[in-house]
C-alpha positions in Angstrom: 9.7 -24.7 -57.6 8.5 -27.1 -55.0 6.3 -26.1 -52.3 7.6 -26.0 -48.8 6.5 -28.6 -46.1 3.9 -28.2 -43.7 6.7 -28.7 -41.3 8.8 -26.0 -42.8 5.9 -23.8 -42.5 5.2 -24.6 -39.1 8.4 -23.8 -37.6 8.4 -20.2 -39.6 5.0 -19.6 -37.8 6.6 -20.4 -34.5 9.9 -18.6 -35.1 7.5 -15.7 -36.1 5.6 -16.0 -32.9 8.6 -16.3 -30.6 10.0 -13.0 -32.4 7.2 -11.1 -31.9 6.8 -12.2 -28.0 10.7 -11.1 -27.8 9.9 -7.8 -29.3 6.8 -7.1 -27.2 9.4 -8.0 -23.8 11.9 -5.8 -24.6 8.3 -3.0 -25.5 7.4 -3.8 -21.9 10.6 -3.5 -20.6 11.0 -0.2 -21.7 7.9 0.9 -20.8 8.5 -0.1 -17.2 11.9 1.5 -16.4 10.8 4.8 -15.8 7.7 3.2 -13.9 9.8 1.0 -11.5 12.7 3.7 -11.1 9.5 6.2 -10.1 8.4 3.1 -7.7 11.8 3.0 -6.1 12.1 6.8 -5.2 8.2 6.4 -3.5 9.6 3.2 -1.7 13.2 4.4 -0.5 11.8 8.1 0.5 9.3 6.1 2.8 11.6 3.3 4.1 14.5 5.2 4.8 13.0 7.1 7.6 11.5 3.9 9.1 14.2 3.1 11.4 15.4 6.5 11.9 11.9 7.6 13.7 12.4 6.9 17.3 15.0 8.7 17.4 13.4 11.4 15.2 10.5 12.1 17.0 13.0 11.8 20.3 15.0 14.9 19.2 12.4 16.7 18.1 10.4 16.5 21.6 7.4 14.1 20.7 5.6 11.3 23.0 3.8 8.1 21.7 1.2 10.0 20.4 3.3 12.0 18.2 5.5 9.1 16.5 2.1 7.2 16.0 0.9 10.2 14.3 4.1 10.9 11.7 3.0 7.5 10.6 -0.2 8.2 10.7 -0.5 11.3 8.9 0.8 9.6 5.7 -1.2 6.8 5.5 -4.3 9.0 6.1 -3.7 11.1 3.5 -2.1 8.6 1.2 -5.6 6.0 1.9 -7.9 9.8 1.0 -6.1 10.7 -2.0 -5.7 6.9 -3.6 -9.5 7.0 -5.0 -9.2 10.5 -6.4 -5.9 9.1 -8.2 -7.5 6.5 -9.2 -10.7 8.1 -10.7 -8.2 10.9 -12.3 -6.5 8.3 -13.8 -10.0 7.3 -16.0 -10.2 10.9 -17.1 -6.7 12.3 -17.7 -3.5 11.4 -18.7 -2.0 8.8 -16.7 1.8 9.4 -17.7 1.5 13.1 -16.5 -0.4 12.3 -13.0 2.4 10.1 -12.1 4.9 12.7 -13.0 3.0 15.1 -10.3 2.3 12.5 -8.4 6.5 12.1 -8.3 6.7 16.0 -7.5 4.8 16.2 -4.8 5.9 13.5 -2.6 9.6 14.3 -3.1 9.0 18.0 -2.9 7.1 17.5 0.4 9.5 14.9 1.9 12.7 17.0 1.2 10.5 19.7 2.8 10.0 17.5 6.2 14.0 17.9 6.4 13.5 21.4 7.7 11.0 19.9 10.6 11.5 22.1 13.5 9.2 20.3 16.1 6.5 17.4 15.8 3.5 19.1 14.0 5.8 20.4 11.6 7.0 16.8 10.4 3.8 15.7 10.6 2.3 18.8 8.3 4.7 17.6 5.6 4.1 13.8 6.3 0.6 15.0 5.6 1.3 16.1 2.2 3.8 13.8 1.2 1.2 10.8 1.4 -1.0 12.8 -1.3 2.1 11.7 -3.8 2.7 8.4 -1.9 -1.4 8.1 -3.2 -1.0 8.8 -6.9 2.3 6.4 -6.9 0.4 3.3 -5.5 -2.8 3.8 -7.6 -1.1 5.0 -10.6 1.6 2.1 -10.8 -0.8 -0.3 -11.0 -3.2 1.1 -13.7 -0.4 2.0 -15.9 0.8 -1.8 -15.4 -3.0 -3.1 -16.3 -2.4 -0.7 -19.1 0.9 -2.7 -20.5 1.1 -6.1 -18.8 -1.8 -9.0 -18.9 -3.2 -10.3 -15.2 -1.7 -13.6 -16.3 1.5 -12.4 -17.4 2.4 -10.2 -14.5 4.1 -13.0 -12.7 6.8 -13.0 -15.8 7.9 -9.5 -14.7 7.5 -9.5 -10.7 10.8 -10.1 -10.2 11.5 -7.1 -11.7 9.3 -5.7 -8.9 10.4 -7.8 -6.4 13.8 -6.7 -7.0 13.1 -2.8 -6.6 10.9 -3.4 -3.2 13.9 -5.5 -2.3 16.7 -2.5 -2.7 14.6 0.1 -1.5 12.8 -2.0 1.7 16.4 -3.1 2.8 18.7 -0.5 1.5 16.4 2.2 2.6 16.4 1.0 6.2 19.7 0.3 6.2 21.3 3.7 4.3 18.6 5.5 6.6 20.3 4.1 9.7 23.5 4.8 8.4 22.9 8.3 7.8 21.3 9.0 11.2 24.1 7.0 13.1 27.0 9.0 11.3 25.6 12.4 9.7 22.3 13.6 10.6 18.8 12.4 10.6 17.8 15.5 8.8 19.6 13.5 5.4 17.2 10.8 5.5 14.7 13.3 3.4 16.7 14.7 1.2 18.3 11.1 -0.3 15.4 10.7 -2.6 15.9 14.1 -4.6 18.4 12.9 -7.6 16.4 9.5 -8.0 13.4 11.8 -8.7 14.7 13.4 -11.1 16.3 11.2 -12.8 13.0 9.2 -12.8 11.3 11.9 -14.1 13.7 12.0 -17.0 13.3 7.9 -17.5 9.5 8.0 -17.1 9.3 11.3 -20.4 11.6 8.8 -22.3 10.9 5.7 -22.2 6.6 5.2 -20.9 4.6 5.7 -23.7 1.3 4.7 -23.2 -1.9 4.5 -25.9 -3.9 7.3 -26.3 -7.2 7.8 -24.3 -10.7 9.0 -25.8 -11.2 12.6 -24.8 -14.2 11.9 -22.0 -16.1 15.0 -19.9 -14.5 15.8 -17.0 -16.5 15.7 -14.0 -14.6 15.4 -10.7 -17.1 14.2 -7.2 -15.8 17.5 -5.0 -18.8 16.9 -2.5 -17.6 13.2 -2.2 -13.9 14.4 -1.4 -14.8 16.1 1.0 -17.0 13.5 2.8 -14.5 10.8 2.6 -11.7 12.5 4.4 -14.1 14.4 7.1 -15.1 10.5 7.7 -11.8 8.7 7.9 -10.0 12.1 9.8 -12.4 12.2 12.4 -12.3 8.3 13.1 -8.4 8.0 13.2 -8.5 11.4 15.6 -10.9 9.3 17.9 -8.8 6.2 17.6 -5.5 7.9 18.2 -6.4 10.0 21.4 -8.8 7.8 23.0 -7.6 6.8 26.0 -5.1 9.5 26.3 -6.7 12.6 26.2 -10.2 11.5 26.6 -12.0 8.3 27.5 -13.4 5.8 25.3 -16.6 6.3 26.1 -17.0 10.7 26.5 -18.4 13.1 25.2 -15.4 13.5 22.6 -15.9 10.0 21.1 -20.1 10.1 20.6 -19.1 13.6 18.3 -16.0 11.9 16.6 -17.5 8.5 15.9 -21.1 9.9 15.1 -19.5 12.5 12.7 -17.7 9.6 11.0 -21.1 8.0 10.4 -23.1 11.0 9.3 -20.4 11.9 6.7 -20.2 7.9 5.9 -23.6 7.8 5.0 -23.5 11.3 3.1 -20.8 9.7 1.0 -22.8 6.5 0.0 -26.1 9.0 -0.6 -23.4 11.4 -2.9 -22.1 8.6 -4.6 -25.8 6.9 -5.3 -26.3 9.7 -6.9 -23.6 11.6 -8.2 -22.9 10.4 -12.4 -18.9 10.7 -12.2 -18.8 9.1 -8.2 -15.2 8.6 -7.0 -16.2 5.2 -5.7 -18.9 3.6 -8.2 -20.5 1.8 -5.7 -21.8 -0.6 -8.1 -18.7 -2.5 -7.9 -19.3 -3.7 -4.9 -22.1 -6.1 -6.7 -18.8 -7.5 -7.8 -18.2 -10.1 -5.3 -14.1 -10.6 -6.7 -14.2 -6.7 -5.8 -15.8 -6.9 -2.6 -13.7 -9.9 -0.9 -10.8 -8.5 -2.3 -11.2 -5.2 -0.4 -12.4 -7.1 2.8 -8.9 -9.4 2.6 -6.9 -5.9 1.6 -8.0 -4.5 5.2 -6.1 -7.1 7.2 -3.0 -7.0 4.6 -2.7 -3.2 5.4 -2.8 -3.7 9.1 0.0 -6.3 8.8 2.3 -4.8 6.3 2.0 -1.1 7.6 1.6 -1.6 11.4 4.2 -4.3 11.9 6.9 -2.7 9.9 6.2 0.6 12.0 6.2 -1.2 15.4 9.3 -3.9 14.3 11.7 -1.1 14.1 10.6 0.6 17.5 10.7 -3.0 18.8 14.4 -3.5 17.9 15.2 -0.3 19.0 13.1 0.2 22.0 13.1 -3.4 23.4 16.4 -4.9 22.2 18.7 -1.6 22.3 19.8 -1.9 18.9 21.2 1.3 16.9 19.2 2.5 13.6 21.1 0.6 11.4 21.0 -2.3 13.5 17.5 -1.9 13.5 17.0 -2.1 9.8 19.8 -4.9 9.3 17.3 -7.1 12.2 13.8 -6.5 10.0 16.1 -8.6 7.1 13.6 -11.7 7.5 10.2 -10.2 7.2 11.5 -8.1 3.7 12.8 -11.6 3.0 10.0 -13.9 3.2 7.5 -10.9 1.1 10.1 -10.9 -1.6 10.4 -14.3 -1.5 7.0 -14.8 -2.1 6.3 -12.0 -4.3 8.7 -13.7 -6.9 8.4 -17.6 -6.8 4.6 -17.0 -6.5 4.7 -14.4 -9.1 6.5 -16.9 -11.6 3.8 -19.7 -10.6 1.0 -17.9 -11.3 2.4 -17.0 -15.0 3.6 -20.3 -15.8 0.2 -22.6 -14.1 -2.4 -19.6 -13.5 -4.0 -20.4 -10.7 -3.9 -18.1 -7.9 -6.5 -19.2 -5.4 -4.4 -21.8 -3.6 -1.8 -19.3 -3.2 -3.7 -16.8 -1.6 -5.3 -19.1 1.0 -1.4 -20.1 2.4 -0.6 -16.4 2.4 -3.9 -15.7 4.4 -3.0 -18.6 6.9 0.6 -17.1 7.0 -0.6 -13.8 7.5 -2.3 -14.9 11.2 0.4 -17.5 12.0 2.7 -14.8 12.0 0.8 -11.8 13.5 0.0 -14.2 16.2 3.6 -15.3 16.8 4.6 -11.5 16.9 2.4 -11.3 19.6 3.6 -13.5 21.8 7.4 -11.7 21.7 9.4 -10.5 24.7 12.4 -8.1 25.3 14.7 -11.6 25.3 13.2 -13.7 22.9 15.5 -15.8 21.0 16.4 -13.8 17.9 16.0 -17.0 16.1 12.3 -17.4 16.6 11.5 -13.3 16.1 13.3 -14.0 12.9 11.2 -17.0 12.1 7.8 -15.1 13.2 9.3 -12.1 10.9 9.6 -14.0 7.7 6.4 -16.0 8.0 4.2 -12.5 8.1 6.7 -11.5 5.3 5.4 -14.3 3.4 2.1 -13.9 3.8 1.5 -10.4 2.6 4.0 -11.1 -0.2 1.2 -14.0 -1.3 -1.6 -11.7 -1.1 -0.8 -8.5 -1.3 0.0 -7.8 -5.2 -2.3 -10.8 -6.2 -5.6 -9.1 -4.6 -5.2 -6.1 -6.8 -4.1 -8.4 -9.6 -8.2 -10.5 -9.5 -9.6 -7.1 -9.1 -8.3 -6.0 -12.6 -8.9 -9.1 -14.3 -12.6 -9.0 -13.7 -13.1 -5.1 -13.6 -14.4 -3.6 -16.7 -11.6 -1.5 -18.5 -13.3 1.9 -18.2 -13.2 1.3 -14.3 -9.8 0.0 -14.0 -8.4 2.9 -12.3 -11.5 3.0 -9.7 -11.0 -0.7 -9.3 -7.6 -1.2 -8.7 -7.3 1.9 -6.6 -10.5 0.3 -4.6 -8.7 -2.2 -3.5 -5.4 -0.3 -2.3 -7.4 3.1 -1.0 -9.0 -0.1 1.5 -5.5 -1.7 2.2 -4.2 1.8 3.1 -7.2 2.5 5.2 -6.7 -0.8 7.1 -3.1 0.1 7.1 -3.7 3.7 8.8 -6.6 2.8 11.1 -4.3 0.0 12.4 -1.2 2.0 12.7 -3.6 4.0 14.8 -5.1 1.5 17.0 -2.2 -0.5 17.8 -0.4 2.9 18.8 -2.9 3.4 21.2 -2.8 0.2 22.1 1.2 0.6 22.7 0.9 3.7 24.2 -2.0 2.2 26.8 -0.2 -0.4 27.8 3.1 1.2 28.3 1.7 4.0 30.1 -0.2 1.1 32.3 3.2 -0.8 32.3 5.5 2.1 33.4 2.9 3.0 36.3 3.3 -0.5 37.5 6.3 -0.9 37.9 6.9 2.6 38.9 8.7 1.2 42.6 11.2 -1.0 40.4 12.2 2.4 38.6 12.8 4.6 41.1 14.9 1.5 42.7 17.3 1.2 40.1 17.2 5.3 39.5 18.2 5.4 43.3 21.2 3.1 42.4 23.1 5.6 40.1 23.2 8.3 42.5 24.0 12.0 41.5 23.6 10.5 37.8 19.6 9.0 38.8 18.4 13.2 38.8 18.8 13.3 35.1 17.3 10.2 34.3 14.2 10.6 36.2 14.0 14.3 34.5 14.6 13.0 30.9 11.6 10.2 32.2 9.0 12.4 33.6 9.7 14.6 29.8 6.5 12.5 28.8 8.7 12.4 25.2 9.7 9.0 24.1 13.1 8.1 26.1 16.2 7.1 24.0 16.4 3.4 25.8 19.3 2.2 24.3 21.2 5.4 26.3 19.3 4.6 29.5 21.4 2.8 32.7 21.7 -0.6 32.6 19.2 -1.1 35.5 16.6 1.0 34.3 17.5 0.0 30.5 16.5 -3.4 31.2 12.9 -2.5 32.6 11.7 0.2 30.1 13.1 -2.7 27.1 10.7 -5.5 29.0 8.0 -2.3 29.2 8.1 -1.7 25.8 8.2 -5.5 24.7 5.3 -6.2 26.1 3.3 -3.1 25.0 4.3 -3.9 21.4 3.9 -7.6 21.6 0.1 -6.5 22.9 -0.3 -4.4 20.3 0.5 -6.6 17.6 -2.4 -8.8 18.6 -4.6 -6.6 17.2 -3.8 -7.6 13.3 -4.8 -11.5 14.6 -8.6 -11.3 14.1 -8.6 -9.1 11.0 -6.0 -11.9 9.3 -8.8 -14.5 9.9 -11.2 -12.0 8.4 -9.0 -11.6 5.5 -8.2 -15.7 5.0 -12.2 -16.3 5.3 -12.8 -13.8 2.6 -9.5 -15.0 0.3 -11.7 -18.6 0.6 -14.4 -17.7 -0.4 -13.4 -15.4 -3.8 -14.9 -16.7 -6.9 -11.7 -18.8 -8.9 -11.9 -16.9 -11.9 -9.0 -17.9 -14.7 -6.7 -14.6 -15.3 -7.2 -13.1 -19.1 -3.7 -13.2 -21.5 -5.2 -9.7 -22.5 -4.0 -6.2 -21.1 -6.4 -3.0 -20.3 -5.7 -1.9 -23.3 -6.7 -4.7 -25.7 -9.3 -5.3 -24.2 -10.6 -1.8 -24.9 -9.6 -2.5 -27.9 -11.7 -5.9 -28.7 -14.6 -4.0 -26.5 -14.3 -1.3 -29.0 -14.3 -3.9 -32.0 -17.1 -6.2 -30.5 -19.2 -3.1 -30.7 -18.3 -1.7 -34.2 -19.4 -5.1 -35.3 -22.4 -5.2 -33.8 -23.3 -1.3 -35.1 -22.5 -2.9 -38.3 -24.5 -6.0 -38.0 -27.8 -3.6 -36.9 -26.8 -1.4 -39.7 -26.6 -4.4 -42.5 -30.4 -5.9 -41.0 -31.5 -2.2 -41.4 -30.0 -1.6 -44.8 -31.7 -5.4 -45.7 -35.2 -4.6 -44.2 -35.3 -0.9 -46.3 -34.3 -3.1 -49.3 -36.5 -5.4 -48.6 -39.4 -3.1 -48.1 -38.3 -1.1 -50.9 -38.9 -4.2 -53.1 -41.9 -5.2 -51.8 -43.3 -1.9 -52.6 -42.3 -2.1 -56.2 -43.7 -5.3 -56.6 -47.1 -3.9 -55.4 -46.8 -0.6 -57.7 -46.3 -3.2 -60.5 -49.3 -5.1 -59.8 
């Protein structure tokens, strides 16, 4: 029989190859349908309320204060509960903390349906950002767990597709709802997709088995992290409002923040399971990362809160109209997510892409900034998608360099690092530029108090009820209002939101001068789990190397011996 060619063999071993990279997509694949769909029901039961909150927190009697706050609450607890996620998903099993992790943020936002006045929706708001917590840090540890860094690209537009649905759809289908049923509906959409992403997530994620490890769980540290970010987003939220910025109020707020700040660095120093190793920060891909991740929060939380009240508030548009108008900035972030995504796979390098999203990132907060109740809708669109871009450049990718340098018995810590800092950024903004909104509106509406009671003068018997529903101190419905008052509280509110959006312009050129400066490290073809794995095999060969030189030496002394006896 004649032996086959080397050519022959060649083209079995890459016809081998190419069947076993087929078999490990359609392994992935499976593994991330019940992940994405549990993404999805995260993302749609937060978006779908977006656009629906003005008039939300209208009917429900709140002010400024009180919409900034619904917001807020969520992110708080969502930026708290992201590094206890994170460090529960070193110690226990990750496929059942998502699953809770599902529970509790549907559970609590079909809950906030039954809100019978502001500190009720914001109670369950509260609670629903412990889920929204596990979901963000838990996605991306159980993707390190199946997908390499360098072959993540390959599969964001699988990602890019569910952010796209939910982040328009949600919007959308929450404006709709509002505009024709009830507001109230907007929390209750997300119940079936739970459960059928439960059911998807017990069939079809199936992750490797992790060592059995004693559990110990940094309490102390729990409770010093949220008395310090609580008390600094209470100070930043009511400054100014019901206190001054320099009081009484704000020396016990802000010094509290620090003394429980520096409790949680002495804590951690010293506690053996901390629930932020502080070590990492020695990492400087780690430490940049979560320096850039502040500014990405600010821009990708505040602006799609403030947007939406923009559209509504400043431009008169419905709900629906409202979401169908914030089109360009979901555009350009899923845009980017994807093409960039795809790049990085197919050339692996990242850097350069990072740096244009960090430059987009203050090209558009600064544009936002300069907006006004008649700006051409072409430019706001324009200004829109170029912030779009920019966090869709930089967002996933941070986390990504994080995991491909963070050892994998820290993964969970590392990656949930870097979003715990991107939700804190997000929050703490959300905060100041409310207050910032609030401010200047409040400072707005006082100065040009003679032009309102003009135009309230001009309606007549009609002009008692506006003034009544104005004086309420709740946010007004504008798009209801008069013409001639209508057209002033829209220029009002332009210009406090444009104001406010300056805010995210010097923490995007924080975040592009740390993106610049992150060490260009090339992204590993091997996922958390191999490299465990290798770790794992790396050290059972050296155990056996020292255990071969100590069997050779006994031998060899054992000889030695005998050769003496024998003399």
């Amino acid at each position: 029989m004649a032996p086959s060619s080397p050519a022959s063999g060649s083209a079995s071993a890459t016809a081998a190859t190419a069947e076993e990279h087929q078999r490990r997509h359609r392994r992935v694949l499976q593994a991330l349908t019940g992940l994405l769909l549990g993404m999805f029901v995260s993302m749609l039961a937060s978006t779908v309320v977006s656009t629906s909150l003005p008039v939300i927190v209208h009917d429900l009697g709140g002010d400024q204060a009180a919409f900034t706050w619904v917001v807020t609450a969520t992110l708080l607890t969502t930026a708290i509960s992201t590094p206890i996620w994170g460090k529960l998903a070193d110690l226990f099993n990750r496929k059942l903390l998502i699953q809770i992790a599902i529970v509790i943020f549907v559970l609590s936002t079909a809950a906030a349906g039954f809100s019978q006045d502001p500190g009720m929706l914001i109670a369950f708001r509260a609670v629903q950002g412990i889920g929204a917590g596990g979901l963000a840090a838990l996605s991306q540890v159980i993707m390190a767990d199946i997908i390499s860094p360098r072959e993540r690209g390959r599969y964001m537009g699988l990602f890019g597709a569910v952010m796209a649905v939910a982040t328009v759809g949600g919007p959308l289908l929450g404006g709709f709802i509002t505009d024709t049923l009830d507001w109230r509906w907007n929390f209750f959409i997300a119940i079936p997709f739970a459960v059928a992403a439960l059911i998807m997530m017990q069939r079809t994620l199936h992750l490797p088995a992790r060592p059995k490890t004693k559990v110990r769980i940094d309490y102390l540290g729990i409770v010093l992290l949220s008395t310090a970010v609580s008390l600094l987003l209470v100070w930043i939220t009511n400054a100014g409002n019901d206190y001054d910025w320099w009081s009484i109020e704000t020396i016990l707020m802000v010094g509290g923040s620090l003394l429980a700040t520096i409790l949680f660095v002495v804590v951690e120093l010293r506690s053996k399971e901390p629930l932020v190793p502080l070590a990492m920060f020695r990492n400087r891909t780690f430490t940049l990362a979560v320096i850039a991740s502040i500014a990405i929060g600010v821009a990708m939380f505040g602006t799609s809160v403030f947007l939406s009240q923009y559209m509504q508030m400043a431009r008169g548009a419905t709900p629906t109209e409202a979401g169908l108008m914030t089109i360009p900035m979901i555009a350009g972030l899923l845009i980017a997510s994807i093409v960039i995504g795809g790049l990085v796979t197919r050339h692996g390098h990242w850097k350069p892409y990072l740096v244009v999203g960090g430059v987009l990132l203050i090209a558009g907060s600064f544009l936002l900034s300069t907006m006004e109740y008649d700006t051409n809708f072409v430019l706001v669109s324009l200004y829109m998608f170029l912030l779009g871009a920019g966090v869709g450049m930089t967002m996933q990718n941070l986390v990504l360099i994080v995991q491909n340098t963070a050892k994998p018995t820290e993964i969970g810590v590392a990656s949930s690092g870097v979003t715990f800092f991107r939700s804190l950024g997000g929050t703490v903004g959300v905060s100041a530029m409310g207050a910032a909104l609030a401010s200047s509106a409040t400072g707005l509406v006082a100065h040009r108090q003679s032009d309102i009671a003009g135009a309230i003068a001009k309606l007549g018997e009609k002009g008692a009820a506006v003034a009544e529903q104005l004086q309420s101190g709740a946010i007004p419905n504008v798009a209801q209002l008069p013409d001639g008052v209508r057209v002033i509280f829209e220029d009002i509110y332009a210009q406090a939101i444009a104001h406010s959006f300056l805010i995210a312009v010097p923490l995007a050129a924080v975040s592009l001068i740390a993106i610049v400066f992150l060490p260009n490290v090339p992204l590993t073809r091997m996922t958390t789990s191999e490299r465990v794995a290798a770790s794992e095999a790396d050290l059972a060969t050296v155990s056996t190397a020292e255990g071969m030189d100590t069997l050779t030496a006994t031998a060899q002394g054992a000889a030695s011996a005998a050769s003496r006896t024998r003399r």
